[in-house]
C-alpha positions as CSV (number, residue, x, y, z in Angstrom):
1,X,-30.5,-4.4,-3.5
2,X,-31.0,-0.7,-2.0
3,X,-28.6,1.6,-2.4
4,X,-28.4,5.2,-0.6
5,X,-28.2,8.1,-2.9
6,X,-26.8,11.9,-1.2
7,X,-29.4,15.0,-2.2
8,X,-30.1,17.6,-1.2
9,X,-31.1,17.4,2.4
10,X,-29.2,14.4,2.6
11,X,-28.0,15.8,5.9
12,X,-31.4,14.4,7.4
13,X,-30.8,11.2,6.6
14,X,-28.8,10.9,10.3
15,X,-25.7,9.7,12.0
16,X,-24.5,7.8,9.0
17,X,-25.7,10.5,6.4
18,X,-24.8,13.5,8.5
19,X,-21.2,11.8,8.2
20,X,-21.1,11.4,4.1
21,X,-21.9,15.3,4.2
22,X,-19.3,16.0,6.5
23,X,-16.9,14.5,4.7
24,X,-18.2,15.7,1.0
25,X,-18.5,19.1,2.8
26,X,-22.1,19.7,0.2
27,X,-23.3,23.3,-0.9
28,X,-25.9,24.6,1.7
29,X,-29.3,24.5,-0.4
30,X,-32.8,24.1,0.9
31,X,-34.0,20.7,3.3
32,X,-35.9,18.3,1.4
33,X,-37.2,14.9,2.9
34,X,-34.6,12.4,2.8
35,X,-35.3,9.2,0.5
36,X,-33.7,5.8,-0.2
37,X,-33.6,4.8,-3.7
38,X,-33.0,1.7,-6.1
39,X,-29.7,2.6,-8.8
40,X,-32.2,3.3,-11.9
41,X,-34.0,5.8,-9.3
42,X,-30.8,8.5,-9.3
43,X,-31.9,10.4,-11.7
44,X,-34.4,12.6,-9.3
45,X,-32.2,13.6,-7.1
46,X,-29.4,16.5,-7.3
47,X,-26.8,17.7,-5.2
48,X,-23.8,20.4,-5.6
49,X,-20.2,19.6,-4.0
50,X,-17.2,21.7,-3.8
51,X,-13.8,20.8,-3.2
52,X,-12.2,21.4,0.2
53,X,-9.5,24.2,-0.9
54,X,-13.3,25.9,-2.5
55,X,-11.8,26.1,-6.5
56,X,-13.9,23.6,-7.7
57,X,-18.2,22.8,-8.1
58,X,-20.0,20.0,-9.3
59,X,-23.8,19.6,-9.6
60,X,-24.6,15.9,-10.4
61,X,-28.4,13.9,-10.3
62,X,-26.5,11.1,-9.7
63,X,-23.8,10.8,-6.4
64,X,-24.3,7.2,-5.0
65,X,-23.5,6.0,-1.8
66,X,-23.0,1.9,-1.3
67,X,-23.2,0.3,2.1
68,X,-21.3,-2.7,1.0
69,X,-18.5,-3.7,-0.8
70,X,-21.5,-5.8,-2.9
71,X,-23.2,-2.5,-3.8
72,X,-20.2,-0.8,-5.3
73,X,-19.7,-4.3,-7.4
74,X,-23.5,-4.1,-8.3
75,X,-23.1,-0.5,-9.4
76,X,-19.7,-0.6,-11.2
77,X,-21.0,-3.3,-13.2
78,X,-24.4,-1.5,-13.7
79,X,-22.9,1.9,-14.5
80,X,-20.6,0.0,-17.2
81,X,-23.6,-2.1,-19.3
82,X,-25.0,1.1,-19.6
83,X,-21.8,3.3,-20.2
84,X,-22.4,5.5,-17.5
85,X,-19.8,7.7,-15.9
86,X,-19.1,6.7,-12.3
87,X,-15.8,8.8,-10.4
88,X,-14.6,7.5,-7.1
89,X,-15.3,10.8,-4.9
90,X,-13.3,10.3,-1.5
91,X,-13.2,12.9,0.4
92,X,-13.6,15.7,-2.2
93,X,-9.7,17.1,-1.3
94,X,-8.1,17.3,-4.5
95,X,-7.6,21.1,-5.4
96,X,-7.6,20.1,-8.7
97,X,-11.3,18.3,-8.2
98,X,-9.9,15.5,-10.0
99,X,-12.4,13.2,-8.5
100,X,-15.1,15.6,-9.8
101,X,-17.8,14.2,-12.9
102,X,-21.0,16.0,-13.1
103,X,-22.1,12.6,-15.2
104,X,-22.2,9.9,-11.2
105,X,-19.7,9.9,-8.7
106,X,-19.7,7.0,-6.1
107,X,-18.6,8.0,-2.1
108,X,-17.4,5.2,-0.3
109,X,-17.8,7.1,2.9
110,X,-19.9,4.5,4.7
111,X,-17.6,1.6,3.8
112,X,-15.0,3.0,6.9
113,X,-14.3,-0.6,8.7
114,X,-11.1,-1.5,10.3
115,X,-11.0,-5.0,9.0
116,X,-7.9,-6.4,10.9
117,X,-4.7,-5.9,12.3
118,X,-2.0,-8.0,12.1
119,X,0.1,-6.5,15.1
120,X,2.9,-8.8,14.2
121,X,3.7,-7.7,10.7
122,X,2.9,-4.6,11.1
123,X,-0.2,-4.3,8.9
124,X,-3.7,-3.0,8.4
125,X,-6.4,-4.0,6.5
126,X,-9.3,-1.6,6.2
127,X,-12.5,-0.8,3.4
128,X,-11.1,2.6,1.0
129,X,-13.5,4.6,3.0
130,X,-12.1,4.6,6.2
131,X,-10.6,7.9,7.3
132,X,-6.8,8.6,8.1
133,X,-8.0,9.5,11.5
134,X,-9.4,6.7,12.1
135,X,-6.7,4.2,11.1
136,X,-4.7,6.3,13.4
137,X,-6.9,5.8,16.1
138,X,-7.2,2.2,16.0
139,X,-3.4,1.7,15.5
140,X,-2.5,3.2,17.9
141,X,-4.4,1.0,20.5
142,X,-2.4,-1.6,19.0
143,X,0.9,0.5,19.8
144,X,1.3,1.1,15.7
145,X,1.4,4.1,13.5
146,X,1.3,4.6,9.5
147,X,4.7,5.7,8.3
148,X,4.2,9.4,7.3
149,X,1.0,11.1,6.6
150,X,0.0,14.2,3.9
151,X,-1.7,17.2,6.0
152,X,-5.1,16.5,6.1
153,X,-6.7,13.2,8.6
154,X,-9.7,13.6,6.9
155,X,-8.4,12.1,3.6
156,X,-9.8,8.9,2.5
157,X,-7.1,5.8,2.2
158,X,-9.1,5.2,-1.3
159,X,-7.9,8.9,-2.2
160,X,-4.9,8.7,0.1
161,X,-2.8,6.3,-2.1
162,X,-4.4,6.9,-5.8
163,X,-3.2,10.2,-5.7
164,X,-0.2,9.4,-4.2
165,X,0.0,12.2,-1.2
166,X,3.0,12.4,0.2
167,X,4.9,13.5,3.7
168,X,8.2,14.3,4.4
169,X,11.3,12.8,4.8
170,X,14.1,12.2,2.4
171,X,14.0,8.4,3.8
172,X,10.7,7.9,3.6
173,X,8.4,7.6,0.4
174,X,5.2,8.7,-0.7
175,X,2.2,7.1,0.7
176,X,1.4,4.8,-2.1
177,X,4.7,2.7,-0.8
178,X,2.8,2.0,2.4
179,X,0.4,-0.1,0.4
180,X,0.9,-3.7,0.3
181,X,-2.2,-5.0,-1.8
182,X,-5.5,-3.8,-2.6
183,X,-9.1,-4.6,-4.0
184,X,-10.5,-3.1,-6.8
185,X,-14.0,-3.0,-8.7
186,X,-13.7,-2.7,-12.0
187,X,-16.0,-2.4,-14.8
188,X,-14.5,-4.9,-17.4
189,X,-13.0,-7.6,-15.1
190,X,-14.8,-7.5,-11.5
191,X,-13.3,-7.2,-8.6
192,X,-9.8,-8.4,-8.8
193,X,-6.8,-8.3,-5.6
194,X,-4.0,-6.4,-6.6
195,X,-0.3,-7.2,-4.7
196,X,3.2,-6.8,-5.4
197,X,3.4,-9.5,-7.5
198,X,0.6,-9.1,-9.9
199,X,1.4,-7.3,-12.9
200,X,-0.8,-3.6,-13.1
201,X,0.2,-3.5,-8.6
202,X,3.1,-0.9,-10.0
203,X,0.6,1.4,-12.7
204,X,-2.6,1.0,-10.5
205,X,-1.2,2.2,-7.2
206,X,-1.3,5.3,-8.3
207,X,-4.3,4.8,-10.5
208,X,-6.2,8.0,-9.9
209,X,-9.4,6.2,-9.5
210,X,-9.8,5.6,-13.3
211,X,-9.1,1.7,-13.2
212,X,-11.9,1.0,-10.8
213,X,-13.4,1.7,-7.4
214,X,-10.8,0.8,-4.7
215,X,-13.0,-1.0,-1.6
216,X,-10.3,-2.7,0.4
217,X,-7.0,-1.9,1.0
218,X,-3.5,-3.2,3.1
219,X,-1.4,-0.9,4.4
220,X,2.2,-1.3,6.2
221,X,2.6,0.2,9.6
222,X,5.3,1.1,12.2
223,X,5.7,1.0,15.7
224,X,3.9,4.0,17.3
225,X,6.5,6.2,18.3
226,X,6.2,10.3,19.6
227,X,8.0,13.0,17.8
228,X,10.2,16.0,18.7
229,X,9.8,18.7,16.8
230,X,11.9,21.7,16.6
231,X,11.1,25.1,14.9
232,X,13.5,27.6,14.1
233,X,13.4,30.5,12.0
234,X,16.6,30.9,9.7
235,X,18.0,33.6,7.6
236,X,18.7,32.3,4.0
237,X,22.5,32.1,4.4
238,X,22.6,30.2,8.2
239,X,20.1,27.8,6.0
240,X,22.3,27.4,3.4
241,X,24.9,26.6,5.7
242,X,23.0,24.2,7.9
243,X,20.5,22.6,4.9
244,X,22.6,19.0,4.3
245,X,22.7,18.5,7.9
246,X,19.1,19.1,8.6
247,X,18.1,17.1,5.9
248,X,20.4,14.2,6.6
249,X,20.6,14.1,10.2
250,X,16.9,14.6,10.7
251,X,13.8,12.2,9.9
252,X,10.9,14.6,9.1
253,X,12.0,18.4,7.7
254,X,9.6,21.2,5.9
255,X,10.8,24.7,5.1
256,X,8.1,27.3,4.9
257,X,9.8,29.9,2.7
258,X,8.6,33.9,3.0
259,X,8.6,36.0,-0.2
260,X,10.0,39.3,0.3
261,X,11.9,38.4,3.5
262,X,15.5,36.8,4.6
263,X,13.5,34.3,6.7
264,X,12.6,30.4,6.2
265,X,10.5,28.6,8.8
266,X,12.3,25.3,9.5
267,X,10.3,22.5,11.0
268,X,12.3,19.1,11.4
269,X,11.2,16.0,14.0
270,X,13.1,12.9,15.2
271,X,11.4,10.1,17.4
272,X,11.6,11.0,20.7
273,X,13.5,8.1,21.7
274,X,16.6,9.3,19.4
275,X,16.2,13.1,19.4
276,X,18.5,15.3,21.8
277,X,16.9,15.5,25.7
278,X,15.0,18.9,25.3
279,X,15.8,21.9,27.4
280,X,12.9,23.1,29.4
281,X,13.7,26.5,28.5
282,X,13.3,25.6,24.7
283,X,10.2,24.4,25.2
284,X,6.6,26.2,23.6
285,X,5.9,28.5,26.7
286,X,5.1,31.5,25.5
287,X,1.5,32.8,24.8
288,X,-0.1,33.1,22.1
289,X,-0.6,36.9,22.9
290,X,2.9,37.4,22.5
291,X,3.2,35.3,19.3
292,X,0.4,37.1,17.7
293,X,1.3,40.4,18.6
294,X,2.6,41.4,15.3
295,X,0.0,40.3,13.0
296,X,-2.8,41.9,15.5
297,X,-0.6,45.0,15.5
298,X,-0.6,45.1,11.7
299,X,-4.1,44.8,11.6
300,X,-5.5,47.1,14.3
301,X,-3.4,49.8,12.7
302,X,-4.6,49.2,9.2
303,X,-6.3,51.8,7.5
304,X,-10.1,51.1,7.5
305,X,-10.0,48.4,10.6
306,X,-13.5,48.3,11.2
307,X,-12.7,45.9,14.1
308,X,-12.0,46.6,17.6
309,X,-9.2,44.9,19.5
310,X,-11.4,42.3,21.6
311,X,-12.7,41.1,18.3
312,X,-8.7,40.9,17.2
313,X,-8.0,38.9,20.2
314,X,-10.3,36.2,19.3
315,X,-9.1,35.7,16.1
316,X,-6.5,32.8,15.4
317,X,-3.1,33.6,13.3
318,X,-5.3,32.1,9.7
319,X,-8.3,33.7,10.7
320,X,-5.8,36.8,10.9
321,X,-3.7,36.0,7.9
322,X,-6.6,35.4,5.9
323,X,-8.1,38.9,7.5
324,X,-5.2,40.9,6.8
325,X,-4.8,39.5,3.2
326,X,-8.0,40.0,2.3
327,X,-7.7,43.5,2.8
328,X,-5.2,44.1,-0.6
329,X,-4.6,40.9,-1.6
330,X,-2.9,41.9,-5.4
331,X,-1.1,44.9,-3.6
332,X,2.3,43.6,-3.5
333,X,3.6,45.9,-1.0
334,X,0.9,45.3,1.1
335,X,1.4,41.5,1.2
336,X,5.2,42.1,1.9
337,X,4.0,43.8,5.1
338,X,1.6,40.7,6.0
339,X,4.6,38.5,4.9
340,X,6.8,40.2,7.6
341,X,4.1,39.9,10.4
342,X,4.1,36.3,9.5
343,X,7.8,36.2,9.8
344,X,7.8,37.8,13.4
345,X,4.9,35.6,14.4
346,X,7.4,32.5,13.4
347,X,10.0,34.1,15.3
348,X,8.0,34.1,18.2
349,X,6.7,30.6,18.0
350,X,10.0,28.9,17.8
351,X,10.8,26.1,19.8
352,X,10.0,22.4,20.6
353,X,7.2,20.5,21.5
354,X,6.6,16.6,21.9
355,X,3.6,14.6,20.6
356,X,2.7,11.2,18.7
357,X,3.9,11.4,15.1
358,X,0.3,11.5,13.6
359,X,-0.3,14.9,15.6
360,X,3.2,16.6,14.9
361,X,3.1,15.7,11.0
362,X,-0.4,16.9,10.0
363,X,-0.9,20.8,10.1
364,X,-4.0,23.0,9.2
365,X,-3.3,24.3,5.5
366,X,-5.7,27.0,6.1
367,X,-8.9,27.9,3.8
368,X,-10.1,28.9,0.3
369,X,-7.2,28.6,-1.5
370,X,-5.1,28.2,-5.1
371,X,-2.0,25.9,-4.9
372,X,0.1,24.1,-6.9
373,X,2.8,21.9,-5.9
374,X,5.9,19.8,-8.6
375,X,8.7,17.3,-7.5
376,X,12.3,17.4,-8.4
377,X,14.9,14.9,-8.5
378,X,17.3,16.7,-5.7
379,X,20.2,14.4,-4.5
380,X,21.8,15.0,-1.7
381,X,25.1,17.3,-2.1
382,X,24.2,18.8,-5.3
383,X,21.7,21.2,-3.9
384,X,19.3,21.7,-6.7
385,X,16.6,22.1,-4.0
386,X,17.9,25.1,-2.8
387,X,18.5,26.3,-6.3
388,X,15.3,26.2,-7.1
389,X,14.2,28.2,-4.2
390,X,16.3,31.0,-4.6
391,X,15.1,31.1,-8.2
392,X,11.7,31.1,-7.3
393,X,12.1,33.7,-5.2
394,X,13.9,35.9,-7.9
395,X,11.0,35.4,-10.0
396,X,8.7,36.4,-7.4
397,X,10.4,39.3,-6.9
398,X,11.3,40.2,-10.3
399,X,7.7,40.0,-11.9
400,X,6.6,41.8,-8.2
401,X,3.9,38.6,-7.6
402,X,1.6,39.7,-4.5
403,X,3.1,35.5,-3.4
404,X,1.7,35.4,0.0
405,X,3.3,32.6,2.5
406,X,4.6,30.1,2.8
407,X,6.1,28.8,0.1
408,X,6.4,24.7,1.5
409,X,9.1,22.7,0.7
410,X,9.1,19.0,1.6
411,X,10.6,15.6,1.0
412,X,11.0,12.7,0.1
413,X,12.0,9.1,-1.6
414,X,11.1,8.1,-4.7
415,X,8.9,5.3,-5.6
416,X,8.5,2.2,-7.4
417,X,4.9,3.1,-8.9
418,X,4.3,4.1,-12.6
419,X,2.6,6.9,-11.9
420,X,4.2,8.8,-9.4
421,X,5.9,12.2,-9.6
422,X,8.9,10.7,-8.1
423,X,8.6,7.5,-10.1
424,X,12.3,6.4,-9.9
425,X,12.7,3.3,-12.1
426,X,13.3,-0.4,-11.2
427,X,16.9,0.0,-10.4
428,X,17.7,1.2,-6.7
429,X,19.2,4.3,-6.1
430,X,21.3,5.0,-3.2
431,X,20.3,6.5,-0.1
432,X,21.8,10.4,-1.0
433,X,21.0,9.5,-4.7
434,X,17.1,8.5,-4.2
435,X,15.8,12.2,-2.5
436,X,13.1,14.3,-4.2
437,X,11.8,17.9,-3.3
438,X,8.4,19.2,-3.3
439,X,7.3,22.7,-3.7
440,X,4.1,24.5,-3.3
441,X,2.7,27.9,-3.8
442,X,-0.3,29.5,-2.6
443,X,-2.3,32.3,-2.8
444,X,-5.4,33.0,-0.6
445,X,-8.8,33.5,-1.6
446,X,-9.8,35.1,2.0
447,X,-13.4,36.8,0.4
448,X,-16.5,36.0,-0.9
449,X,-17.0,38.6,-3.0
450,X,-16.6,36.7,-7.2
451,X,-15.4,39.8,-8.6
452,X,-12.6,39.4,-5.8
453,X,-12.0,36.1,-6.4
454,X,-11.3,36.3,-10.1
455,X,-9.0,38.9,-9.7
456,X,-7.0,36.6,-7.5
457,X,-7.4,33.5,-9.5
458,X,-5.9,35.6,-12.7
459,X,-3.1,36.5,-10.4
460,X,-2.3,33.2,-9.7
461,X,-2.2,31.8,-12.5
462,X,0.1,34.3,-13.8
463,X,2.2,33.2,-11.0
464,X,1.4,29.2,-12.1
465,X,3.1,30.8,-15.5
466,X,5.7,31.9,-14.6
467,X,6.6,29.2,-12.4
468,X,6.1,26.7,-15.2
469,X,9.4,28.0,-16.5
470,X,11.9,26.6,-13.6
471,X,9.6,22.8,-13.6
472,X,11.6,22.7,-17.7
473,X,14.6,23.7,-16.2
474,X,14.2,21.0,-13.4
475,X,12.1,18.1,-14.7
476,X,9.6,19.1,-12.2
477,X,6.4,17.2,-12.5
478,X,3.2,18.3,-10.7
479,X,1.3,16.6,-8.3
480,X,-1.5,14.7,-9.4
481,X,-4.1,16.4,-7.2
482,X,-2.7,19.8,-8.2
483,X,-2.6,20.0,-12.5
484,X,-5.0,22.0,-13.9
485,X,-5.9,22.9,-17.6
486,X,-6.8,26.7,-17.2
487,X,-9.9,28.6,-18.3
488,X,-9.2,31.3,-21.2
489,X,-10.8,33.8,-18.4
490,X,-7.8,33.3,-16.6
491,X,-5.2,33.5,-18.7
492,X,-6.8,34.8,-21.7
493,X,-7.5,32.2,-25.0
494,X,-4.1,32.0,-26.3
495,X,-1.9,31.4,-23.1
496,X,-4.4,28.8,-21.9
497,X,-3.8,26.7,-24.8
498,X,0.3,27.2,-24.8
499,X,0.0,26.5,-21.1
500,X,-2.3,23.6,-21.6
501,X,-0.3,22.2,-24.7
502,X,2.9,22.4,-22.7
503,X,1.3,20.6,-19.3
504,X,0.2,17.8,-22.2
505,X,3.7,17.6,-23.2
506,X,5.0,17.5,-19.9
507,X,2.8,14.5,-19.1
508,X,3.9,12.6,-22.1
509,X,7.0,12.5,-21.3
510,X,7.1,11.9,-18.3
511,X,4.7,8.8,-17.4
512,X,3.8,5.5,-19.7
513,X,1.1,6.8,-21.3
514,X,0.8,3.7,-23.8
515,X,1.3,1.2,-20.6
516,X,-2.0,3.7,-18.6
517,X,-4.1,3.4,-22.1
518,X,-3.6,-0.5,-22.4
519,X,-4.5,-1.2,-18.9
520,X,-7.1,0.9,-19.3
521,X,-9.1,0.1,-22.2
522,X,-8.9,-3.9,-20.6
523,X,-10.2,-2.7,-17.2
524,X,-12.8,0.6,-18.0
525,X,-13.4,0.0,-22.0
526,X,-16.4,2.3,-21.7
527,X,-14.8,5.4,-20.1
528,X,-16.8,4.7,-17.2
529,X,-14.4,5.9,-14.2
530,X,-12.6,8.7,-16.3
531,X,-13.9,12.6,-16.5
532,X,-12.9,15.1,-19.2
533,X,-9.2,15.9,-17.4
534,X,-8.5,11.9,-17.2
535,X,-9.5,11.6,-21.0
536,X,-7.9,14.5,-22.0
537,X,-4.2,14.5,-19.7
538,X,-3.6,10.7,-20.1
539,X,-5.9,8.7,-22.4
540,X,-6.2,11.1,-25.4
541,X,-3.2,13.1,-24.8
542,X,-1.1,12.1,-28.3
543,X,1.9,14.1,-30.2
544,X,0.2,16.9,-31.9
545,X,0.9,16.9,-35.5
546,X,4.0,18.8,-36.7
547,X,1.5,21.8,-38.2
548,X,0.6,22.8,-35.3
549,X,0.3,26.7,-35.1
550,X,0.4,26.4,-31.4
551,X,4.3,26.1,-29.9
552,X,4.5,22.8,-28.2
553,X,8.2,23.6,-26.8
554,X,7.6,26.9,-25.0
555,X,5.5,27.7,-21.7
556,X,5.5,32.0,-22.7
C-alpha cells in the first residue's frame, strides 16, 4: 500500500497536492521532482510548515499524507510498533502550533468527502479532512447550515472540534456540541466509533488529536437560514446601558473593544426571518473611500510616507492597519492614534447588511499575529463580562501596553465535554446561568524584519503577563489553540518558568488530568500522537513538590 508523502516541491505533485500545500500553507524552498513513497521511505524527504497566524515553524522528514481512511489505519498502527511520533496536522491554524511535532505529522487533507446527508435529521457525515467551506457548500444545496462557525472556513472538521473552536452566541455552544459521533484511529485499540453513549465520547471530543487520528466525523446541522447583521459603534457607558439586552435579545453578538478610546464595535445578527424589517437608509451604502478616509489620512500624513496616495487607495483597511502599525508598533502613543483611525473607520462602516449565516459569522482575522484568547463563567445579570473589560483596559492603560485593536469579546454556552474551557459539569444550568465570555488580544507582527519581530513578541508577552493576573481573579481558562509555554528570550529565564509553573497549575485544576492520562496510556501507550506541549501540559503535568524554590501561587 502507497502512501503520498508532502516535500519539498510537493506543490508539483498537482491538483490534489497543489491543495495539501494550500491548506498547510509550506515554507517557499527550492522545486524538487515530486515522488511517491512507501511509509519506511519518509525518511528522505523534508519539508518546513508554519502556522497560519506565522508564530510557529516546523521542519519534519517525515509529514504523511493518506488517501484512505485504510492508510491512516496502516500508518497509526505502523508509527505505534515502532514508537514513532505521528501528530494529526489539519490545517496548520492553531496559533499555538499545537498540532506541530518535528518527529511525523499525518495531513488528512485528501480525505475531504461529503459522505452523506441525512436531510431529515439534520445531519452530516463527512472524512476529518473536509473543509468548513465545503461542508457549507454542500449543505446548503440541501437547504441546511452548521450551527455557528469559528472565523476561519479553511479549518479542518478534524481540527474544528478537537480544539473545540468556538462562535458566538450565549445560546449556542462551542463547536464540539455540534458533533454527534466520530471515528477514530488509534494506536493501541484500532479504529473504534465514538457516540454519546460510549464512555471516553465526553473526554475525546475535545481530544486535541492525542487519542488518535480522527477520519470520520457526524455533525448536527440546522435549517439554512440568512442573517441580519447590525453594526454600531457604542461609547462605553450607552454599552453598559444596552449590554443585557443585546446579549439576550440577540442570537449572534461580538464586541471589538479599542484600547485608548470610549468606543466598542458592536456586531450582533438575528435570522432574517425574525430580525426587525431593515430601513433602506440603514443599509451599507457608503463607499469605502469614505470609510477609509481616516486611516489613509493618518497614513499619507505620517512622517516618512514613502507612498503616494494612488498606492494608499489600493490598499484594504488590514493592509492599512497593518501599514500604519508597522510603522511604531511599541510606540504607545503612536498606536493610540492608529486605534482612533480604526475607531472612525468603524464609525463610518456602521450599519446593516443581509447574507447566509456562514458568510456574516466568519470574518478575516488579518495576518502575522500574536493572540491569546481565556473563557469566563459570565451569567447573565451579574456582569462580570463587562468587569473584566473595563479591567483590562485599566491595565492596558496603566502599564501604557502599545495593545493594538480590537480586543474581541464573544460568547457562548457551555459544554458537556471534559475538556472544554467552558466545560460546565453534568448538571444543567439555566438558560441566564449557562453563558461564558471569551476574550482575545492581539498584537500585530506587520514586518519581516526578526529584530522587529522580537521586539514585538517581548511586548506581548509582557502584555500575556500581565493579563494572566485578571484569568486568577476570574477562573479564566485559555483556549486550547492559544496556551503557550514561553521562551526565556521572551520573558527572560525566571518569569518564563513562574509563568509556565502557573499555566501548569492552572491546567490542573481545571481539567481531569488523571481521567486524560488513563484514557491515554489505554489508547496511545507509546506517546505516539502527543509532542513535547501535550506531554508536558496534560500527561506529565503533576503537583510540584512542596520545595519548590519556584512560587507555584503567583503569576509576578
Amino acid at each position: 500500500m502507497v502512501l503520498s508523502l508532502l516535500r519539498r516541491g510537493a506543490l508539483l505533485f498537482g491538483t490534489s497536492a497543489a491543495l495539501v500545500g494550500a491548506a498547510l500553507s509550506p515554507v517557499p524552498v527550492h522545486s524538487e521532482a515530486p515522488a511517491v513513497h512507501g511509509i519506511e521511505e519518509s525518511a528522505a524527504d523534508a519539508v518546513t510548515l508554519l502556522n497560519w497566524s506565522a508564530t510557529h515553524a516546523v521542519h519534519t522528514n517525515a509529514l504523511f499524507v493518506p488517501e484512505s481512511v485504510d492508510q491512516v489505519e496502516q500508518l497509526v498502527a505502523d508509527r505505534h510498533a515502532k514508537s514513532e511520533k505521528l501528530r494529526p496536522l489539519g490545517s496548520a491554524l492553531s496559533p499555538n502550533a499545537l498540532a506541530f511535532e518535528a518527529g511525523g505529522m499525518v495531513s488528512l487533507a485528501l480525505l475531504d468527502k461529503i459522505l452523506w446527508i441525512d436531510e431529515k435529521k439534520a445531519q452530516v457525515r463527512v472524512q476529518s479532512g473536509a473543509r468548513i467551506a465545503q461542508v457549507t457548500n454542500e449543505l446548503r444545496k440541501r437547504g441546511l447550515v452548521l450551527q455557528n462557525f469559528a472565523s476561519i472556513s479553511e479549518q479542518q472538521v478534524g481540527g474544528f472540534f478537537q480544539v473545540g473552536a468556538h462562535g458566538t452566541g450565549i445560546r449556542i455552544p462551542p463547536v464540539d456540541e455540534q458533533v454527534v459521533s466520530f471515528r477514530i484511529a488509534t494506536p493501541a485499540v484500532g479504529s473504534i466509533e465514538i457516540s454519546s453513549g460510549h464512555p471516553l465520547f465526553g473526554l475525546l471530543r475535545v481530544g486535541l488529536g492525542a487519542f488518535g487520528v480522527v477520519t470520520e466525523v457526524t455533525l448536527q446541522a440546522t435549517a439554512a437560514h440568512k442573517l441580519v447583521e447590525y453594526t454600531k459603534v457604542m461609547t462605553h457607558e450607552e454599552l453598559r446601558d444596552r449590554h443585557e439586552e443585546l446579549l439576550s435579545q440577540h442570537q449572534h453578538v461580538r464586541y471589538m473593544w479599542i484600547p485608548y478610546t470610549d468606543s466598542v464595535v458592536v456586531v450582533y445578527s438575528d435570522p432574517l426571518e425574525r430580525a426587525s424589517a431593515p430601513n433602506s437608509a440603514d443599509m451599507q451604502h457608503l463607499t469605502n473611500d469614505y470609510k477609509l478616509a481616516p486611516l489613509r489620512e493618518l497614513l499619507l500624513a505620517s512622517a516618512g510616507n514613502r507612498l503616494s496616495p494612488q498606492e494608499v487607495q489600493r490598499m484594504s483597511f488590514a493592509e492599512m492597519r497593518d501599514y500604519l502599525i508597522a510603522r511604531d508598533p511599541l510606540n504607545t502613543e503612536w498606536i493610540r492614534r492608529v486605534n482612533q483611525a480604526e475607531a472612525a473607520f468603524w464609525k463610518r462602516s456602521e450599519g446593516i447588511r443581509i447574507d447566509w449565516s456562514d458568510r456574516i459569522l466568519g470574518f478575516d482575522c488579518g495576518g502575522h499575529q500574536w493572540v491569546s484568547e481565556v473563557a469566563f463563567h459570565a451569567p447573565l445579570g451579574q456582569r462580570r463580562d463587562l468587569e473584566y473589560m473595563t479591567k483590562l483596559l485599566r491595565l492596558i492603560q496603566d502599564h501604557q501596553i502599545p495593545a493594538p485593536a480590537p480586543i474581541e469579546q464573544r460568547w457562548t454556552s457551555g459544554s458537556g465535554s471534559l475538556m472544554s474551557p467552558v466545560y460546565r459539569g453534568p448538571d444543567t444550568l439555566p438558560p441566564d446561568q449557562d453563558v461564558y465570555s471569551w476574550v482575545g488580544i492581539i498584537m500585530y507582527l506587520p514586518t519581516d524584519d526578526e529584530a522587529a519581530r522580537q521586539s514585538i513578541t517581548r511586548e506581548f508577552w509582557r502584555y500575556r503577563h500581565l493579563c494572566a493576573k485578571l484569568w486568577e481573579a476570574y477562573d479564566a481558562a485559555e483556549h486550547w489553540a492559544k496556551i503557550e509555554i514561553p521562551s526565556p528570550s521572551y520573558m527572560g529565564s525566571e518569569d518564563a518558568l513562574r509563568y509556565k509553573n502557573f499555566i501548569l497549575k492552572r491546567v490542573r485544576e481545571k481539567y481531569p488530568l488523571d481521567n486524560f492520562g488513563r484514557a491515554h496510556r489505554m489508547l496511545d501507550p507509546n506517546r505516539i500522537m502527543t509532542n513535547a506541549f501535550i506531554d508536558e501540559v496534560l500527561l506529565d503535568n503533576v503537583e510540584p513538590s512542596k520545595e519548590s524554590n519556584v512560587s507555584q501561587d503567583r503569576v509576578i
